[in-house]
Z-matrix of the N, CA and C atoms (Angstrom, degrees):
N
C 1 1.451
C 2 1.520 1 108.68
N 3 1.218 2 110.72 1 153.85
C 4 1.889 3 103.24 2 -176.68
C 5 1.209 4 107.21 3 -82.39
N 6 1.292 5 103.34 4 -152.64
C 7 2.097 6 100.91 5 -172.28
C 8 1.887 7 77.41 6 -135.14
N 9 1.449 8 85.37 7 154.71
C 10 1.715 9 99.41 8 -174.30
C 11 1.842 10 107.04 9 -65.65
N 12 1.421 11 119.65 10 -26.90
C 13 1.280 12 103.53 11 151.13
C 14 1.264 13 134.45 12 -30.67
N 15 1.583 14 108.68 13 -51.75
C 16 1.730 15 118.38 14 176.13
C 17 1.281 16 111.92 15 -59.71
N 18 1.339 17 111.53 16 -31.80
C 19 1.590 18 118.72 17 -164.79
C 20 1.940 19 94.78 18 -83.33
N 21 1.255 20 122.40 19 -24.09
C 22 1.375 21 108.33 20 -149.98
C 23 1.869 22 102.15 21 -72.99
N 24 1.296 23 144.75 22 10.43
C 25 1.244 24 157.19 23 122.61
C 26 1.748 25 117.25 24 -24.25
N 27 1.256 26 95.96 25 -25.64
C 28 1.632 27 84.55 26 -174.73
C 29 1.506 28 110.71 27 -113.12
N 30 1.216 29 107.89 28 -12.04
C 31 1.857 30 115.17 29 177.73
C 32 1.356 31 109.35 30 167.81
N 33 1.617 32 97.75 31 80.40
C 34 1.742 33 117.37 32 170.33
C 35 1.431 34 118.50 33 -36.47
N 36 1.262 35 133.85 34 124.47
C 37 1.253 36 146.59 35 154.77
C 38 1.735 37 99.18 36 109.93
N 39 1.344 38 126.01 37 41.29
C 40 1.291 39 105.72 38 -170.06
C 41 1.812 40 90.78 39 -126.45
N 42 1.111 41 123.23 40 130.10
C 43 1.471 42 118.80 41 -165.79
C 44 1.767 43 100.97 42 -84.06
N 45 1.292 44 107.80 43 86.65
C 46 1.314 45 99.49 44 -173.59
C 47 1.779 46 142.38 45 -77.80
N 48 1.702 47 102.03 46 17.66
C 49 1.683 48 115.43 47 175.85
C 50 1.427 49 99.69 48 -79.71
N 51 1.725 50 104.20 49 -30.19
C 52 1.851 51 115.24 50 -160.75
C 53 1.457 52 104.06 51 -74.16
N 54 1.687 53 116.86 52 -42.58
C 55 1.055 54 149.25 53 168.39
C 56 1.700 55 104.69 54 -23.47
N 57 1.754 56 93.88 55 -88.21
C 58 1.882 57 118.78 56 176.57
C 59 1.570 58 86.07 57 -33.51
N 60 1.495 59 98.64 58 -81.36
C 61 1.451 60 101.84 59 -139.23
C 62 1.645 61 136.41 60 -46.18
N 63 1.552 62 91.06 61 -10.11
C 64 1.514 63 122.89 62 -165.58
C 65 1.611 64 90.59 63 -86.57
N 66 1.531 65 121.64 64 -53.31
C 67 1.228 66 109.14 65 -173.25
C 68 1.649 67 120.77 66 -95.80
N 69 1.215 68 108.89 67 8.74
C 70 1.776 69 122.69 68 175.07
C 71 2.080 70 85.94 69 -75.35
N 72 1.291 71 116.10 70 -54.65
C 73 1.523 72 115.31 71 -169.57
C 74 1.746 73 94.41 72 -73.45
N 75 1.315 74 156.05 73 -14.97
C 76 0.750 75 126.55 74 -168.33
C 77 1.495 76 109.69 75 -102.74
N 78 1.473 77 106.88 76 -9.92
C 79 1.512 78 101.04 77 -145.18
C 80 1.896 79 77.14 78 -128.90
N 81 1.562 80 123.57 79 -11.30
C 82 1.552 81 108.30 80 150.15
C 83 1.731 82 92.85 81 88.08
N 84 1.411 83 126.88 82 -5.19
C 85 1.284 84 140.41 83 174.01
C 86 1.381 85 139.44 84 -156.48
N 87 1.505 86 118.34 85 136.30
C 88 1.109 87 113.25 86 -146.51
C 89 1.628 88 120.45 87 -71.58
N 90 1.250 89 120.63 88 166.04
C 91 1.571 90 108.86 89 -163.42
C 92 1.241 91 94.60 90 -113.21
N 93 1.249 92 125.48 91 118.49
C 94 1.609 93 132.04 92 167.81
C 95 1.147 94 144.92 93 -128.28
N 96 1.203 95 130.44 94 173.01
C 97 2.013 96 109.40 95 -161.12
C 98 1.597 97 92.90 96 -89.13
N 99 1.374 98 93.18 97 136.10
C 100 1.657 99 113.35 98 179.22
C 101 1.711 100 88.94 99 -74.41
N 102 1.601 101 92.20 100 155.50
C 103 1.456 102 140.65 101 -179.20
C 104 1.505 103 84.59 102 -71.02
N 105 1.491 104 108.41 103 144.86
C 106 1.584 105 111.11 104 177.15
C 107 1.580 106 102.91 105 144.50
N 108 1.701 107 81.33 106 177.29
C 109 1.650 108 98.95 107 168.01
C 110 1.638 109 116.04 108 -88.76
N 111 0.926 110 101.16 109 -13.54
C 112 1.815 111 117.94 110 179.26
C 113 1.132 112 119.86 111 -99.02
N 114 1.615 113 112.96 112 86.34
C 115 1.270 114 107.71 113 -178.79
C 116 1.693 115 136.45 114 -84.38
N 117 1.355 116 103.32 115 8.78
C 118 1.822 117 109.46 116 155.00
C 119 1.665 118 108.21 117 -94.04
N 120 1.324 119 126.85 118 16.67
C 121 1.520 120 112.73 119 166.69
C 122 1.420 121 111.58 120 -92.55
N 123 1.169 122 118.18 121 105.09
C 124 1.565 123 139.43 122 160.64
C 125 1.997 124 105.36 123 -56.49
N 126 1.529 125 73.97 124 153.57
C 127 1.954 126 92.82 125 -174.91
C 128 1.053 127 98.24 126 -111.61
N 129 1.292 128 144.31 127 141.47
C 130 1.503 129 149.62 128 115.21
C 131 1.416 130 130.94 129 -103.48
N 132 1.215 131 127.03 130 126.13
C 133 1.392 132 129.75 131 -170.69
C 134 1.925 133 108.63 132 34.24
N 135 0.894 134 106.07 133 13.10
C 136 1.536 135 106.22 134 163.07
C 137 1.486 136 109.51 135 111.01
N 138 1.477 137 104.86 136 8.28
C 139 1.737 138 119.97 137 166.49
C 140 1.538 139 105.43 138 -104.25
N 141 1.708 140 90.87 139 136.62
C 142 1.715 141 104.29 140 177.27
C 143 1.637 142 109.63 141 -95.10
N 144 0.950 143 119.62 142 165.64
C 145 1.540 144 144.66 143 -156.71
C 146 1.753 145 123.98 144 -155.67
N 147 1.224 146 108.05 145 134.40
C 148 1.174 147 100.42 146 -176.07
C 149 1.411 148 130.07 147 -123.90
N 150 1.237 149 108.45 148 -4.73
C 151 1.199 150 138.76 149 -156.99
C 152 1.578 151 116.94 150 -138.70
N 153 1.456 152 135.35 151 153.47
C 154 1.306 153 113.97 152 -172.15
C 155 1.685 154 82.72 153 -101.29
N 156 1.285 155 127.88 154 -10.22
C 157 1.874 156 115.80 155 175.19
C 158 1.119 157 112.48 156 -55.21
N 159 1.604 158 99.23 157 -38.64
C 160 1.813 159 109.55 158 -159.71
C 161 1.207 160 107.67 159 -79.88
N 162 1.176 161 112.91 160 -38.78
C 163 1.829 162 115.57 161 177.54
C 164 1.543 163 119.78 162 -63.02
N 165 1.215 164 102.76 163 -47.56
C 166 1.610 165 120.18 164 150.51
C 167 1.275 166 128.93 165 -34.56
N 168 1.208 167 118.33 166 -49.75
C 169 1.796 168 136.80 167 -178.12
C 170 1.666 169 98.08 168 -71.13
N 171 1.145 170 86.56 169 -53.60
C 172 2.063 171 87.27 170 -178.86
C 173 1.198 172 120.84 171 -84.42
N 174 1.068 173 125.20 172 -0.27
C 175 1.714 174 123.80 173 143.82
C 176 2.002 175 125.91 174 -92.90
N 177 1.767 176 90.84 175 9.22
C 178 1.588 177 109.45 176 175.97
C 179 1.591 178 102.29 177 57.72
N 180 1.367 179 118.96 178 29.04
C 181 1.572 180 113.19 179 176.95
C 182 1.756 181 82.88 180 -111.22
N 183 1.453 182 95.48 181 142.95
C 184 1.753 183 111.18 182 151.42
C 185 1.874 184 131.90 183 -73.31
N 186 0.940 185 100.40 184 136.13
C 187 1.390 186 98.69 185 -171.87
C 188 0.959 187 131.64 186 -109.26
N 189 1.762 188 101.20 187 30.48
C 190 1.609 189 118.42 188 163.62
C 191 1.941 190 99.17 189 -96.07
N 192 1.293 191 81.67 190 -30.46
C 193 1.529 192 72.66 191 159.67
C 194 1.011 193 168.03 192 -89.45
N 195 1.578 194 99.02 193 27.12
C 196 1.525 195 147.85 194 167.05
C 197 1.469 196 124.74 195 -114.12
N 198 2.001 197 102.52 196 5.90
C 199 1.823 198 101.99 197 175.45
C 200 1.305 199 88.94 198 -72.73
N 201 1.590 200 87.00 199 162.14
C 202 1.692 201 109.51 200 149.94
C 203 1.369 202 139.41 201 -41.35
N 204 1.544 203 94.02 202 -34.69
C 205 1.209 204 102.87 203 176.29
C 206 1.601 205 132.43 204 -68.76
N 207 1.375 206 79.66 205 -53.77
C 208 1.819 207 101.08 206 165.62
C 209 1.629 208 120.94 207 -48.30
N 210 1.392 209 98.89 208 -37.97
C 211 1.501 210 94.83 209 -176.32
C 212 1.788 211 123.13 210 -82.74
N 213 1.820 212 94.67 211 -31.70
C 214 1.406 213 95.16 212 167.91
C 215 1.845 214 100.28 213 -77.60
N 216 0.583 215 155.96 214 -50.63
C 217 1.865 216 129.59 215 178.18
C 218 1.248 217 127.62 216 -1.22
């Protein structure tokens, strides 16, 4: 799996282990980079994603509530 450094290209400041891990327990399966030519499209249950907002939105979690900021508070 990459390190959220790798990830920070797709939406700076978003702590993205807190991110996964929040929606691996919600969604009961693991979230992983889809098969492809696009290698920031994430898998879930067999839906692609492109974005850590969008993945966020469709698990109805916000994804300010996964900045950096928020979490160091």
């Amino acid at each position: 799996m990459k390190t959220a450094k790798e990830y920070s290209d797709r939406d700076p400041g978003v702590d993205v282990e807190a991110l996964l891990a929040a929606i691996n327990e919600i969604s009961e399966s693991e979230v992983r980079f889809a098969d492809g030519d696009d290698p920031n499209r994430l898998s879930v249950n067999g839906h692609d994603y492109h974005t850590w907002r969008e993945l966020a939105e469709a698990f109805e979690l916000d994804v300010h509530d996964f900045s950096v900021s928020e979490i160091n508070r």
